[in-house]
C-alpha positions as CSV (number, residue, x, y, z in Angstrom):
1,X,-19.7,-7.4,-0.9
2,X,-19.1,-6.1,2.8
3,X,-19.7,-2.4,3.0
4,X,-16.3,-2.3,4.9
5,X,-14.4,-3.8,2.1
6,X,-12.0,-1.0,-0.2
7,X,-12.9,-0.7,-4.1
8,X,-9.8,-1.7,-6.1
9,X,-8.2,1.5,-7.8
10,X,-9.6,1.5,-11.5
11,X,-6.8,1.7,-14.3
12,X,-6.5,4.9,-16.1
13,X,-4.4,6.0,-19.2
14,X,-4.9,8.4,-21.9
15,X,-4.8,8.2,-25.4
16,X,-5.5,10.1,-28.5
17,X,-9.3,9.8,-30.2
18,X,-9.3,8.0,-33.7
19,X,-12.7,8.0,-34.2
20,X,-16.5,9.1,-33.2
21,X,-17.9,5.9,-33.5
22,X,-21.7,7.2,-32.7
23,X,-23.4,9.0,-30.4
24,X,-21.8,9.2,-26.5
25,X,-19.1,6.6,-28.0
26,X,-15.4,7.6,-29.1
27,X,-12.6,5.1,-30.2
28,X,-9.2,5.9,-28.5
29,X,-5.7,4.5,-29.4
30,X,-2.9,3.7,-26.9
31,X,0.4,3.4,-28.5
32,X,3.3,1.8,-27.3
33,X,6.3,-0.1,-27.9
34,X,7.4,-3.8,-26.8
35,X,10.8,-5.3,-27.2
36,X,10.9,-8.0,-29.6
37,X,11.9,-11.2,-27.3
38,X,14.5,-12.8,-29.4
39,X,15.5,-10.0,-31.5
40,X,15.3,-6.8,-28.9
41,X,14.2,-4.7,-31.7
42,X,11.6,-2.8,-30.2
43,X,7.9,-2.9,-32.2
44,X,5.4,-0.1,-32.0
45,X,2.2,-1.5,-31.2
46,X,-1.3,-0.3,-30.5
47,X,-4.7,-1.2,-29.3
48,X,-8.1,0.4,-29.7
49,X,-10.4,1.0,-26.9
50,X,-14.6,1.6,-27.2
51,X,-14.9,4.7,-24.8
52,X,-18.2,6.4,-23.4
53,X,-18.1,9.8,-23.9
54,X,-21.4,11.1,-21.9
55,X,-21.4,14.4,-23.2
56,X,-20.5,14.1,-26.3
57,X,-17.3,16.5,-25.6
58,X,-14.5,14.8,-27.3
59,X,-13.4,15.2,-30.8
60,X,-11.3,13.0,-33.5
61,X,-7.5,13.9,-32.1
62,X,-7.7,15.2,-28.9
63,X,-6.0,13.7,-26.2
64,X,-7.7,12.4,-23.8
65,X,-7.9,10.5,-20.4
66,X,-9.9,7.4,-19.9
67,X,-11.0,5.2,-16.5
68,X,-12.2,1.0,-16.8
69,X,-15.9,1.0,-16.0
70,X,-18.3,-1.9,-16.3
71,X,-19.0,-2.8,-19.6
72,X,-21.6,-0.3,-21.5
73,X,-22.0,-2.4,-24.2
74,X,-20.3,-5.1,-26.1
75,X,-17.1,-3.1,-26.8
76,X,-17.2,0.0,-24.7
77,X,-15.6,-0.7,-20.8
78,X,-14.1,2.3,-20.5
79,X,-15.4,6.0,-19.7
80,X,-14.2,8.9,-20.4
81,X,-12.7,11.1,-17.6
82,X,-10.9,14.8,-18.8
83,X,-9.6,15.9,-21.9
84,X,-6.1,16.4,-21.5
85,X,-5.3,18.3,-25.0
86,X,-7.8,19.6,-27.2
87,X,-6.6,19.4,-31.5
88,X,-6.3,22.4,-33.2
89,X,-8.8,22.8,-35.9
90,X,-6.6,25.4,-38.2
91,X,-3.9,22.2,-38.2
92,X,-6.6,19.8,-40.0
């Protein structure tokens, strides 16, 4: 790779923590809906992400923002970047 060549801008989206899957690792889900192709009835879907969380900083239902990185380990390609909305512990 030529030093003059430009990165390609890494996806981010945020997503609400499901899970503290171990140490420096979180699960996030990203919800969204799809219209059906035949039907137009839209479907909520949702998909599970393996996030490293370096710091150990995010808890199960905050909201949080996540970037693609290069794969950590098997499941985890994604790192955390900010938390967006931290849960209120009185409401658990």
């Amino acid at each position: 790779m030529k030093n003059t060549e430009q990165r390609k801008e890494r996806k981010t989206v945020s997503g609400r923590v499901v899970s503290r899957s171990g140490d420096k690792s979180i699960r996030v889900v990203l919800d969204y809906r799809v219209k059906h192709p035949v039907y137009g009835k839209y479907i909520s879907k949702r998909t599970k992400l393996g996030v490293h969380d370096e710091k150990n900083q995010a808890e199960v239902g905050d909201i949080v923002e996540i970037s693609e990185c290069r794969p950590m380990s098997k499941t985890k390609s994604w790192r955390l970047l900010r938390i967006v909305q931290k849960v209120d512990k009185d409401l658990l």
